[in-house]
N, C-alpha and C positions, 0 to 999 in steps of 0.2 A: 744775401737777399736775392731769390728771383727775381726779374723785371718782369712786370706784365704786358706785354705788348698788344691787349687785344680787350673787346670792352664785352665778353661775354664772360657769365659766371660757372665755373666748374663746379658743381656742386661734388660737397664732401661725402666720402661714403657715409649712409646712416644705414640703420636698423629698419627704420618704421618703412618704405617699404613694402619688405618681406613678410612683417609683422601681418600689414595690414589685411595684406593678401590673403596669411594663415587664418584669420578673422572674419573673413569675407566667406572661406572656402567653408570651415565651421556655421557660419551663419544660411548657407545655403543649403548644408547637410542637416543642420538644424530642425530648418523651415520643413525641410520633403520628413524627414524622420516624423515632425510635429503633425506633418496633415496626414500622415500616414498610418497613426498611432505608435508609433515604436516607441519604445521605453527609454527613456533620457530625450528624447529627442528636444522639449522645451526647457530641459537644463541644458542644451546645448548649444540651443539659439539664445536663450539669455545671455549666458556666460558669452558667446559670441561674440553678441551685440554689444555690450556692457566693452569688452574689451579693444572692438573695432570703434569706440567711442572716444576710447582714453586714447588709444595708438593714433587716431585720425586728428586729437587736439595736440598731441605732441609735435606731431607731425607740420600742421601747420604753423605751430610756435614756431618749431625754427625755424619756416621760410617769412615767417613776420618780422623775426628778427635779421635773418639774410637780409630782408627789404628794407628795412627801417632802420636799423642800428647800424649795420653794416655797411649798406649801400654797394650791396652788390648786383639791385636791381638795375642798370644801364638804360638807356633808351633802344639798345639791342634788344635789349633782354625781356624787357616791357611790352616792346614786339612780340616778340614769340610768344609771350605768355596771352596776349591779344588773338592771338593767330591762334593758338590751341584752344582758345571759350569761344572762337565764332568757331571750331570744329566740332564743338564740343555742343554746341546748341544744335548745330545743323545737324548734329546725331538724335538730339534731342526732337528735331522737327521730323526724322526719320522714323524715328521710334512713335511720336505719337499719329504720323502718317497710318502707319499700320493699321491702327483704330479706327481711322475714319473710312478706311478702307472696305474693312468688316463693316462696318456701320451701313454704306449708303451698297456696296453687297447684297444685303440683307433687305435695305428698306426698299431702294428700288424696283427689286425681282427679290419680291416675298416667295418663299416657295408653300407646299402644300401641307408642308409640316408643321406650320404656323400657321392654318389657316388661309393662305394667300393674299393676306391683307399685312399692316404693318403701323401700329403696332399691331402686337398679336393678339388673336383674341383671347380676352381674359383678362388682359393686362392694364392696369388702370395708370397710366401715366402721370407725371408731376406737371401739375401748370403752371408753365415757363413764364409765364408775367407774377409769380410769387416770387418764393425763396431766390429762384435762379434770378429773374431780371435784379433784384435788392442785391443778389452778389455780383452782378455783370457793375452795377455803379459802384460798389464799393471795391472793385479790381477796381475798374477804370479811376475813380476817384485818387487810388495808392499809385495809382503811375502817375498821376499828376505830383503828389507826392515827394516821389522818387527823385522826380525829375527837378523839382523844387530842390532836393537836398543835391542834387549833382550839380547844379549851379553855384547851389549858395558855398560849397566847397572850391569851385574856380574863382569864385569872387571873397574868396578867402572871411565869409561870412559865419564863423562858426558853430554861435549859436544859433542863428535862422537850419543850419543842417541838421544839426542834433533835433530841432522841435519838429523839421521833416519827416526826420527820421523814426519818430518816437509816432507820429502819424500813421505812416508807413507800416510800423511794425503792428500797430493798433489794429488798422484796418484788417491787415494781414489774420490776425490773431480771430477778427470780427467773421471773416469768411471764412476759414475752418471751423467756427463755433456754430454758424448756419448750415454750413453742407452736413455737419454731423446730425443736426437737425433734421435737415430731409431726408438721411439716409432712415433715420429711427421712422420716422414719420412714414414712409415710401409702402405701397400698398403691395409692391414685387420685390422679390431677393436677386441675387447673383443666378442662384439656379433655376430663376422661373427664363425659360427660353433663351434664345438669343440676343432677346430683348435684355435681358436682366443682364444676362454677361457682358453684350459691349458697353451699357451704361453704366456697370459697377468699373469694369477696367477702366472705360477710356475718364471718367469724372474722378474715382479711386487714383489711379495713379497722375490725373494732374493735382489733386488737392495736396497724395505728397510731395510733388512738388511747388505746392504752396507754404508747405513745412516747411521743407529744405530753405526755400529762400526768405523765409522769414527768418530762419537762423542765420543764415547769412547776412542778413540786414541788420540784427541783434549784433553780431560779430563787429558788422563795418559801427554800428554806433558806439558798442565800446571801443573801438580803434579811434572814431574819430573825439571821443571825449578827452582818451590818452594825449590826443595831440599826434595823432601817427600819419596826418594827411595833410600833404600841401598843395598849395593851387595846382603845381605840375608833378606830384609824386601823389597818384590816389587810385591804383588801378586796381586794388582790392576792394574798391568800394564800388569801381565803375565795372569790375568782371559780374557783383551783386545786383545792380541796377540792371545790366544786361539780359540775364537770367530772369529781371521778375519781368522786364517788356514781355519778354517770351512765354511766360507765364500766363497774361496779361492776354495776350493774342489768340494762344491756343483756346483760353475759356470763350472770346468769343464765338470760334469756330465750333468751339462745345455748344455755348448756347444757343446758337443761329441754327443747328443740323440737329444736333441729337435730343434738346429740351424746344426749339420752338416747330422747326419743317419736322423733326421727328416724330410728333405729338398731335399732328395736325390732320 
């Protein structure tokens, strides 16, 4: 028998990976083939998807199991994996930087192509004390939420977490069922000016990231139903939590700039 002299985990070679990567790579040839008309091109993104879906739950099976069964998680280790989701948001805060950047670009110094005004003329805007402020309180509502269930898991409260959580994902569920609404509803598309494109991007790609962590939240509650968290071992639940603050944050900077001072 080796001795182990050191409290970091070598992970084993796996597959998934590379897998994922080839799935990703499909999935992106997919998309451009899809918007481009090419032939196959959406049996390719399916098939893609479908598989980048299976390889990514495999995937993280067995680092639930590394964590959980194993206990190859360390307080090193826990570390790093800490240290890589505040990297990993701060990419996130980077990325949807960009947005706002185009955004107040745009709204500040309209140019003449739009009219010189902002919004542009023609464009009939969503009024941000409707749909938007109902989803600004039912975000803020699910971080209260969250934050309920990230306690009630330190104070080793089980079932008060699970009914957090079940809240959480609720509301979660409740704001993507509204944004779909306004999008159906919304009197401009993506292609009406520049208008239409940073409100479809910058609102479009935070609502999928309302997705994402609502799976994520789904995930942590069947873990924590399993029994997979304890007062000091729960950083699969607390990397979830992290992710919807941020969530959480961005929409109000969505609301406050592009649905209320943008509208105005």
């Amino acid at each position: 028998m080796v001795q182990k002299r050191h409290s970091f985990h070598l992970v084993d070679p796996s597959p998934s990976p590379i897998i994922t990567a080839g799935f990703l790579l499909g999935l992106t040839g997919g998309t451009a083939m899809y918007f481009h008309d090419y032939t196959g091109g959406l049996q390719l993104l399916l098939i893609s998807l479908i598989g980048l879906i299976i390889s990514m739950c495999i995937w993280f099976r067995d680092i639930v199991r590394e964590a959980t069964f194993q206990g190859m998680h360390t307080v090193q280790v826990q570390n790093g994996l800490r240290l890589g989701v505040l990297l990993f948001i701060t990419s996130e805060v980077l990325f949807f930087f960009s947005f706002f950047w185009a955004f107040f670009h745009s709204s500040l110094v309209p140019t003449i192509e739009i009219g010189s005004v902002y919004p542009p003329l023609g464009i009939l805007p969503l009024n941000a004390f409707e749909i938007p402020l109902l989803n600004t309180v039912i975000l803020l509502s699910s971080g209260v939420s969250v934050t309920w269930a990230h306690h009630s898991i330190i104070a080793g409260q089980r079932t008060q977490a699970i009914q957090a959580l079940i809240i959480t994902i609720l509301l979660g569920i409740f704001f993507t069922s509204l944004q779909y609404m306004e999008y159906v509803e919304a009197a401009f598309t993506i292609a009406d000016s520049v208008y239409g494109s940073i409100f479809y991007m910058a609102t479009g790609f935070h609502g999928l990231h309302v997705i994402v962590g609502t799976i994520l939240l789904c995930v942590s509650l069947l873990r924590v139903i399993n029994y997979h968290f304890t007062r000091e071992h729960h950083f699969g639940f607390e990397s979830a939590a992290w992710y919807w603050h941020f969530v959480d944050v961005v929409w109000l900077f969505l609301f406050v700039s592009i649905y209320w001072w943008g509208n105005s």
